[in-house]
C-alpha positions in Angstrom: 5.1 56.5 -27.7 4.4 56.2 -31.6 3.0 52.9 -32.3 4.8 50.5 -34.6 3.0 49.2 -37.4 3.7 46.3 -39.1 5.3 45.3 -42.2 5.6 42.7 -44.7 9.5 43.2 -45.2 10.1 39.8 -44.0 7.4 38.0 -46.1 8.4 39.9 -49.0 12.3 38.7 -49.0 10.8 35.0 -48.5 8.4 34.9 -51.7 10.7 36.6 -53.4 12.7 33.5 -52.9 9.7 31.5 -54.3 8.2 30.6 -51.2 4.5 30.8 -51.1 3.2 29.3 -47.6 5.4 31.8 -45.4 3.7 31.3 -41.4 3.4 33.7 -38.7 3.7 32.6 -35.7 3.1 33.8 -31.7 1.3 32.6 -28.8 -0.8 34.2 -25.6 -0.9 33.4 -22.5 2.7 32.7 -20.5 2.3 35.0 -17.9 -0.6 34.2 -16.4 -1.1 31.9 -13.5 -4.3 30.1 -15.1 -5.3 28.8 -18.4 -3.6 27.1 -21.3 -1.1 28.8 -23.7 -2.5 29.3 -27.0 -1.0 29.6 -30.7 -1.8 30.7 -33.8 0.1 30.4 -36.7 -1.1 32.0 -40.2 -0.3 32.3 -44.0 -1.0 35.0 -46.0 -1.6 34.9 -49.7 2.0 36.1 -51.2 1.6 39.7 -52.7 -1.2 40.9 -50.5 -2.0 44.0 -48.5 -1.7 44.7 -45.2 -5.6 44.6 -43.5 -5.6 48.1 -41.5 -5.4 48.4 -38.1 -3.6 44.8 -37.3 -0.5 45.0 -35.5 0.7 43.7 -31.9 -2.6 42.7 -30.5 -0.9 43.9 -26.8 -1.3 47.5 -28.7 -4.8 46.8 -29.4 -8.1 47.3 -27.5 -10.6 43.8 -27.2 -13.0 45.8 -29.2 -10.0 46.3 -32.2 -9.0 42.4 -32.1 -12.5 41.4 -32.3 -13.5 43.3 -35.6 -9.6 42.2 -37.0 -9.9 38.5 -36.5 -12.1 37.6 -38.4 -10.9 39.4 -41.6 -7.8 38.0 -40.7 -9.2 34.3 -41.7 -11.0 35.6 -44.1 -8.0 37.0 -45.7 -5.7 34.1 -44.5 -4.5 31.6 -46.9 -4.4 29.4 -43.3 -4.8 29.8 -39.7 -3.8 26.9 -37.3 -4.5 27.3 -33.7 -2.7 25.1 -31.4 -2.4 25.0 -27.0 -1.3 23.4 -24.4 -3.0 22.6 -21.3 -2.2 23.5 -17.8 -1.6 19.9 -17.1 1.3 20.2 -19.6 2.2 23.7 -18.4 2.8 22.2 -15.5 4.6 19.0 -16.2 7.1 20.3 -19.1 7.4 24.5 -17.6 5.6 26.9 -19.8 8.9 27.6 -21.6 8.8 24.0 -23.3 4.9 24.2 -23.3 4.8 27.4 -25.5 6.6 25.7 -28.3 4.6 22.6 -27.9 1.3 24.9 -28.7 3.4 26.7 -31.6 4.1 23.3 -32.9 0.6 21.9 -32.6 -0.9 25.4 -34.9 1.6 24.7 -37.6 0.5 21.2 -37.5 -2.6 22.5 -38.6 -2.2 25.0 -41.3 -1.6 21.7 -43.9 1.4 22.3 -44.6 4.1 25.4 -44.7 7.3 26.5 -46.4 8.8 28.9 -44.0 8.2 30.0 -40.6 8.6 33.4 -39.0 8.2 33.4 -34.9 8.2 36.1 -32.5 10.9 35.9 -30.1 14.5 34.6 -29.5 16.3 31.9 -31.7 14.6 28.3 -30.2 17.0 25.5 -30.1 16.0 22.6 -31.8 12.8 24.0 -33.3 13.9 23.7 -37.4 14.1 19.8 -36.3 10.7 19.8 -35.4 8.5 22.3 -38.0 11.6 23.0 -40.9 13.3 26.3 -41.8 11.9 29.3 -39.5 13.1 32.8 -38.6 13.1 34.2 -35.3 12.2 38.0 -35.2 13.0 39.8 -31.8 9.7 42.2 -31.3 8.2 40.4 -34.1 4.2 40.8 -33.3 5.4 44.7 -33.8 7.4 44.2 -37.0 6.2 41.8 -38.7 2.7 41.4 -40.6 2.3 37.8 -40.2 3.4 37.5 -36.6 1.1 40.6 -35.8 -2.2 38.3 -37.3 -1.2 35.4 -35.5 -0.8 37.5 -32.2 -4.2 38.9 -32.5 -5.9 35.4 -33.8 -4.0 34.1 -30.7 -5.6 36.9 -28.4 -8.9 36.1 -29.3 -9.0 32.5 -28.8 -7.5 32.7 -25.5 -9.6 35.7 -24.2 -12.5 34.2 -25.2 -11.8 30.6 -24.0 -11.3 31.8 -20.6 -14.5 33.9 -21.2 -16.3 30.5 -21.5 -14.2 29.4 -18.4 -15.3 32.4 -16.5 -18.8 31.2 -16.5 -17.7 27.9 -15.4 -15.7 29.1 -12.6 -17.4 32.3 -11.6 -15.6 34.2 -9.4 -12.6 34.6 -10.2 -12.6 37.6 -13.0 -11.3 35.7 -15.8 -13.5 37.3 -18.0 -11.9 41.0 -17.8 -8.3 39.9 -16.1 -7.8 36.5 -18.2 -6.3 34.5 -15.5 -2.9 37.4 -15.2 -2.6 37.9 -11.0 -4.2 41.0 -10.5 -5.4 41.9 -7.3 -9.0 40.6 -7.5 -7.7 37.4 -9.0 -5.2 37.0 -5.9 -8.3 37.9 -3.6 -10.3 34.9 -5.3 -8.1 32.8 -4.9 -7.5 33.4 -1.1 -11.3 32.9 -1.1 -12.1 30.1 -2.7 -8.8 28.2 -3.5 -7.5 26.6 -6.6 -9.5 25.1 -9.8 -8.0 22.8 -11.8 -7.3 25.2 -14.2 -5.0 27.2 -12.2 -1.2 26.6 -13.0 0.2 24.5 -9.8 3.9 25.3 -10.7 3.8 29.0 -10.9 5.3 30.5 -7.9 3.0 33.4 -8.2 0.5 30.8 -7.1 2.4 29.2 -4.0 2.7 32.9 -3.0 -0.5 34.0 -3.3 -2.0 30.7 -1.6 1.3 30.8 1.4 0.9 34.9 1.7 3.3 36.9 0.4 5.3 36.5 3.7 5.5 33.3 4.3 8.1 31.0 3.1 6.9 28.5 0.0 7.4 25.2 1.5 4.3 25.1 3.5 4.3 21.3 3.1 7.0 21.1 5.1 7.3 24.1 7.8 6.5 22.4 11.3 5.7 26.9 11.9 2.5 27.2 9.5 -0.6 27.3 10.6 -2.5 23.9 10.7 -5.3 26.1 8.3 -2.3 26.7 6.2 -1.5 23.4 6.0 -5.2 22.5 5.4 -5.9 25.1 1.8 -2.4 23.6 0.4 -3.1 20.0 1.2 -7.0 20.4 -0.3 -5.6 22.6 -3.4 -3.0 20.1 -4.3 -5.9 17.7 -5.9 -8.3 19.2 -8.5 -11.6 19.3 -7.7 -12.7 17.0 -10.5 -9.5 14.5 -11.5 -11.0 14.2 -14.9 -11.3 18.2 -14.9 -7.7 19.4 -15.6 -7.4 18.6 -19.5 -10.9 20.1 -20.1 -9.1 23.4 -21.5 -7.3 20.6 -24.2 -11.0 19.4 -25.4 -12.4 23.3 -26.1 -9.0 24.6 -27.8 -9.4 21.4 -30.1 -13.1 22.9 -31.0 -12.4 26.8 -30.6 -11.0 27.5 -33.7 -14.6 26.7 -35.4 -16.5 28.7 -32.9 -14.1 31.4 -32.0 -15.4 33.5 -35.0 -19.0 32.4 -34.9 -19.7 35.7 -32.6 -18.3 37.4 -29.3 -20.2 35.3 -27.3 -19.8 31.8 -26.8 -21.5 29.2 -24.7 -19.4 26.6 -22.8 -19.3 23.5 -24.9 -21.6 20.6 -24.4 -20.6 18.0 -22.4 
């Protein structure tokens, strides 16, 4: 399958309608069953080149998005990078969550004209950041969207690389909190963290087994050790724990590019 490179078609029509702060837009991290969502949002300079090699940061390797990001905000007229935590994920459903971090990158790019997302049409959204465009496939086609999905990529991967050695264990630093099999296996081993997203079936299945039914809580039939993992897992570890992934997306974005490696923040 050929890969699709991206163009600047869309930002072209735009500036040639005198727009100059034209915004990208996509987000990481919906899928998987730990972690917050995370956003990035840029504007490139009106007129300028496509940087080689960016396109749908799903298309590239961790290698590829670490040498592109930071020519990215080099390049970049402004990057914003916005989340939301897993607290949030779980009290508004990652569907209302994602545009929440969206919002929260535009927020920071000081100010905008125009904004592109990937995706379907969102209702209500020009009400809350102004005129926008939705572009189906959009991290394929579209330049902007491409650099935001890649400035997105990096932030997340490597915030749940700092999470990793926080929580050891449970892989985040190759499997980035998706439910692949030695995630599942962790979690069967050593429960929840207050990281992990309490909401997502994937989880209740994982922690009931696969065969079981999901209301554990309330089947007289479970086993009383079932009943003891849900009713330990269904209070963090550390009540003052859950909104630490809010605190390090608030500094990320001036550390992210500092270097691959990064050392959990200072507490």
């Amino acid at each position: 399958m050929a890969v699709i490179v991206p163009t600047l078609r869309h930002e072209r029509r735009l500036w040639n309608d005198g727009l100059t702060r034209v915004a990208g837009v996509d987000e990481v991290g919906v899928a998987p069953t730990c972690g917050a969502v995370v956003a990035a949002a840029v504007i490139m300079k009106p007129g300028c080149h496509r940087i080689p090699g960016v396109r749908d940061s799903k298309t590239l390797s961790m290698a590829q998005r670490e040498r592109l990001a930071p020519l990215i905000r080099a390049r970049a007229v402004a990057v914003g990078v916005g989340a939301a935590s897993v607290r949030e994920i779980d009290q508004l459903n990652i569907y209302h969550a994602t545009h929440l971090a969206m919002r929260r990158a535009i927020a920071r790019l000081g100010g905008h004209e125009h904004v592109m997302v990937d995706g379907n049409r969102i209702a209500g959204f020009e009400h809350l950041v102004g005129p926008y465009s939705n572009i189906v496939d959009g991290d394929a086609k579209v330049y902007s969207i491409a650099c935001a999905s890649v400035v997105a990529k990096v932030v997340r991967d490597r915030m749940m690389t700092l999470l990793a050695a926080r929580y050891p264990g449970y892989g985040w630093e190759h499997n980035q909190g998706y439910a692949t099999l030695d995630h599942r296996t962790a979690i069967r081993a050593m429960g929840l963290t207050p990281f992990h997203r309490r909401s997502f079936l994937a989880l209740q299945r994982t922690l009931a087994g696969d065969q079981l039914a999901f209301d554990m809580f309330g089947d007289p039939a479970a086993s009383p050790d079932t009943h003891e993992l849900l009713d330990r897992e269904a209070v963090p570890v550390m009540a003052d724990d859950a909104m630490l992934d809010a605190a390090d997306l608030a500094t990320l974005d001036a550390l992210v590019f500092d270097g691959p490696a990064l050392e959990p923040a200072a507490r």
